[in-house]
C-alpha positions in Angstrom: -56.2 -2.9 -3.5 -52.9 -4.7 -4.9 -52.4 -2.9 -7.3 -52.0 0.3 -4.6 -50.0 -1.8 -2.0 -47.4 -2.5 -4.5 -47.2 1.2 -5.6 -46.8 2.0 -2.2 -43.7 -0.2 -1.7 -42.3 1.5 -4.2 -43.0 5.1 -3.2 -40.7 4.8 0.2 -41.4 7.5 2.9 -39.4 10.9 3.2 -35.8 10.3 3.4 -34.0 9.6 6.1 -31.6 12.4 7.9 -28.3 13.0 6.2 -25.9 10.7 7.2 -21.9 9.4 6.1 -22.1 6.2 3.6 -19.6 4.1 3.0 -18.3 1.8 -0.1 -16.6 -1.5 0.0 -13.4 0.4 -1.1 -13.4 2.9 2.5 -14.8 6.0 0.9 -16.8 8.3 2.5 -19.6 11.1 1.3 -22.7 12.1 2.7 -26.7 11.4 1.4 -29.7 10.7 2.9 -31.5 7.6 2.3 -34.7 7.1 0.5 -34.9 3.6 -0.5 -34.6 0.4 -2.6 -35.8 0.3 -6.1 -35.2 -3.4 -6.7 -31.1 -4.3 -5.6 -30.1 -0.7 -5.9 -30.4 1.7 -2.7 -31.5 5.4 -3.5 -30.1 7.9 -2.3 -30.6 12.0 -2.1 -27.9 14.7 -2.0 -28.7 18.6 -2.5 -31.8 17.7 -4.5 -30.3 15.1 -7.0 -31.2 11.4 -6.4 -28.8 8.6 -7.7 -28.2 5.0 -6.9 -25.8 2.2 -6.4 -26.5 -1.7 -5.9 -26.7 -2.9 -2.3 -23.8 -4.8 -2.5 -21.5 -1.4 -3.7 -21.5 -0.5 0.4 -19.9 -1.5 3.7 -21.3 -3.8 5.9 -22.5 -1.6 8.3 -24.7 0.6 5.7 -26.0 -2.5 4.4 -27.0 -3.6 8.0 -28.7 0.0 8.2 -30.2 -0.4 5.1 -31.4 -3.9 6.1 -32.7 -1.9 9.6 -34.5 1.0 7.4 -36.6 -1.6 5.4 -37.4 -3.8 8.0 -38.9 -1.0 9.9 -40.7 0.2 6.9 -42.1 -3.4 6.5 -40.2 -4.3 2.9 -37.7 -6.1 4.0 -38.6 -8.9 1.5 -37.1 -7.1 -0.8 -33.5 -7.1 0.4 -30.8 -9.5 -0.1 -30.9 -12.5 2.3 -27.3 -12.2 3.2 -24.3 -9.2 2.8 -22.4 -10.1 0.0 -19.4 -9.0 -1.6 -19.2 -6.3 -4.4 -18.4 -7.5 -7.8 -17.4 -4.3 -9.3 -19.7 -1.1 -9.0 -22.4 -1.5 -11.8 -23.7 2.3 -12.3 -26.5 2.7 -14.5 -26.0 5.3 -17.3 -27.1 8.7 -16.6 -26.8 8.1 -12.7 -24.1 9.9 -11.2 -21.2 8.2 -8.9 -20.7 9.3 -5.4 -21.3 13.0 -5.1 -18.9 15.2 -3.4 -19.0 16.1 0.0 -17.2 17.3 2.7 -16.4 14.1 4.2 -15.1 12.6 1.3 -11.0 11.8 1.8 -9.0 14.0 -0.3 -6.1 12.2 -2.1 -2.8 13.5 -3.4 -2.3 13.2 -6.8 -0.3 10.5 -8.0 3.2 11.3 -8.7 4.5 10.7 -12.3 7.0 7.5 -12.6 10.0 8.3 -14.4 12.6 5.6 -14.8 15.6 6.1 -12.9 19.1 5.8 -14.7 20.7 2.5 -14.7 23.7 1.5 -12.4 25.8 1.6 -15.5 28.1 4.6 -16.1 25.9 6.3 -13.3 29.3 7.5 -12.0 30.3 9.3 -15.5 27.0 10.7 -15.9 25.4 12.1 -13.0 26.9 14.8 -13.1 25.8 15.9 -16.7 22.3 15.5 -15.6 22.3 17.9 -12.8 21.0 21.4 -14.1 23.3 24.1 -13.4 20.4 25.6 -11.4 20.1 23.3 -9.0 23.7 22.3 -8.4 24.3 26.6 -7.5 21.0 26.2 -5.4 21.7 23.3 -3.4 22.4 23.8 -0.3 26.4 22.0 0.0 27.2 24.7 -2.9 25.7 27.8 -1.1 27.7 30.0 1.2 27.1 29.6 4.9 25.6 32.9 6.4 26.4 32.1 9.8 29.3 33.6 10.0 31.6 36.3 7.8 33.9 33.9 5.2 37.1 32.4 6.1 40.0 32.5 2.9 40.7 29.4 1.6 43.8 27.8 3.6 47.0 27.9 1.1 48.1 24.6 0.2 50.9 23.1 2.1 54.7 22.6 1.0 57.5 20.3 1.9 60.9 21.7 2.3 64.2 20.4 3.8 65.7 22.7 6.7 69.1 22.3 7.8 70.3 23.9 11.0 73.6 24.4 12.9 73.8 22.9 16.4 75.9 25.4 17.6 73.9 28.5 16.9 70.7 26.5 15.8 70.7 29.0 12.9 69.6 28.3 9.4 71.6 26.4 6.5 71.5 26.9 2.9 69.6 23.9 1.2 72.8 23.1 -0.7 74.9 23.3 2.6 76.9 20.0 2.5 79.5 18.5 5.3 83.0 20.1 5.6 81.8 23.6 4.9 80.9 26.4 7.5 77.9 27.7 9.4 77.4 31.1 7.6 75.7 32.2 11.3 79.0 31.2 13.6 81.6 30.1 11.0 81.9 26.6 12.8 82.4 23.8 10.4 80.0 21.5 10.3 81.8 17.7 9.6 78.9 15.7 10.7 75.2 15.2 10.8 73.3 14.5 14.7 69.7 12.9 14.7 67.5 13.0 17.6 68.3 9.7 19.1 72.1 10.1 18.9 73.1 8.8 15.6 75.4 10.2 13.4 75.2 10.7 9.2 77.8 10.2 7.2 80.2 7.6 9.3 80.0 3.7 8.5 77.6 2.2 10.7 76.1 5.2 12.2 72.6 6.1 11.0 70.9 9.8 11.4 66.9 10.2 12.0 64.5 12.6 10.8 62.4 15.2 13.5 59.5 16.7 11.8 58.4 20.0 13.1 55.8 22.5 11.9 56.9 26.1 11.1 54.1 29.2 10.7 54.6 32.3 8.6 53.9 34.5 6.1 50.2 35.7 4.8 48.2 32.0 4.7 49.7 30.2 7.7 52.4 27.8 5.8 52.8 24.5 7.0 56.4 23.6 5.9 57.5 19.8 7.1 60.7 20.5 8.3 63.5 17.6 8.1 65.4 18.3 11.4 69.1 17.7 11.4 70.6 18.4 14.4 74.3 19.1 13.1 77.1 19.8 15.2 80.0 21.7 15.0 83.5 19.6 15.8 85.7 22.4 14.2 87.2 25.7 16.1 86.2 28.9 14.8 88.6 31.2 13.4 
């Protein structure tokens, strides 16, 4: 009767086992398939049957639905060829694809927020920074590895004279023609390190540099050395 054989092509047989689908856009979920109902394939998830068109899947599930029919005998019903998805047409009241295990999981998208413009960056970024986050971060924080070290003092320049004959210290307003206040020698010239001599036309006098440590925070003090020697008898 006709009228039976084209009621049975449209009741398909039991569903097929569960198996992984796939859209044109890579995503995944999990149904069992039941059949066509005219370009739309039917599918069955935890009791609830929804659709999408034949063209809404991969290659592949359209070659297994292609398979399915054929082997059912209603293969005149598909499309001749695979063809590509326009956009997924769902028919009201149908749901989309269902949840499943398989399905990819995606991160939510980040919001954008416009970053600040090269323009007065420099003056700025600083404002911006909460006061939270600039104790937090990790340059600001105090390293645990080890127990705190004071802050080194900051380093002074001073002028040191000193007395070749007893290498002692001179006042800073010690000038030539006066006397070691160490040895008493008179001091009547100035001695560099490469020989010349300050204070005579012609004659030049260099500089030696030396470090010199003391007190409480280690104080670097750059030391002008002038070797000066003594020319004048004691008394």
């Amino acid at each position: 009767m006709p009228a039976r054989d084209a009621k049975a092509e449209n009741q398909p047989l039991d569903p097929e086992p569960a198996r992984v689908w796939t859209d044109q856009a890579g995503r995944s979920f999990v149904a069992r398939f039941v059949g066509m109902k005219g370009t739309r394939v039917e599918l069955l998830k935890d009791r609830l049957r929804f659709s999408h068109p034949f063209t809404f899947f991969s290659p592949a599930d359209q070659q297994y639905v292609r398979d399915e029919m054929n082997r059912r005998g209603q293969g005149h019903v598909l499309p001749s060829q695979s063809t590509e998805p326009a956009a997924p047409s769902f028919v009201p009241g149908e749901p989309a694809i269902p949840p499943s295990d398989t399905s990819p999981v995606e991160p939510a998208a980040v919001p954008w927020e416009p970053q600040p413009s090269a323009h007065g960056f420099g003056m700025k970024s600083n404002e911006s920074q909460p006061a939270s986050a600039a104790s937090g971060s990790p340059e600001s924080a105090p390293s645990s590895s080890g127990p705190s070290q004071p802050a080194a003092p900051e380093s002074a320049s001073q002028t040191v004279y000193l007395c070749k004959n007893c290498d002692g210290e001179l006042p800073s307003d010690f000038q030539l023609g006066q006397r070691c206040p160490h040895c008493n020698a008179r001091i009547v010239y100035e001695q560099g390190g490469d020989g010349g001599v300050a204070g005579f036309p012609g004659i030049a006098a260099s500089r030696w540099p030396i470090l010199v440590g003391g007190g409480i925070g280690a104080l670097v003090i750059i030391v002008i050395l002038l070797r000066v020697i003594a020319a004048a008898t004691r008394n």
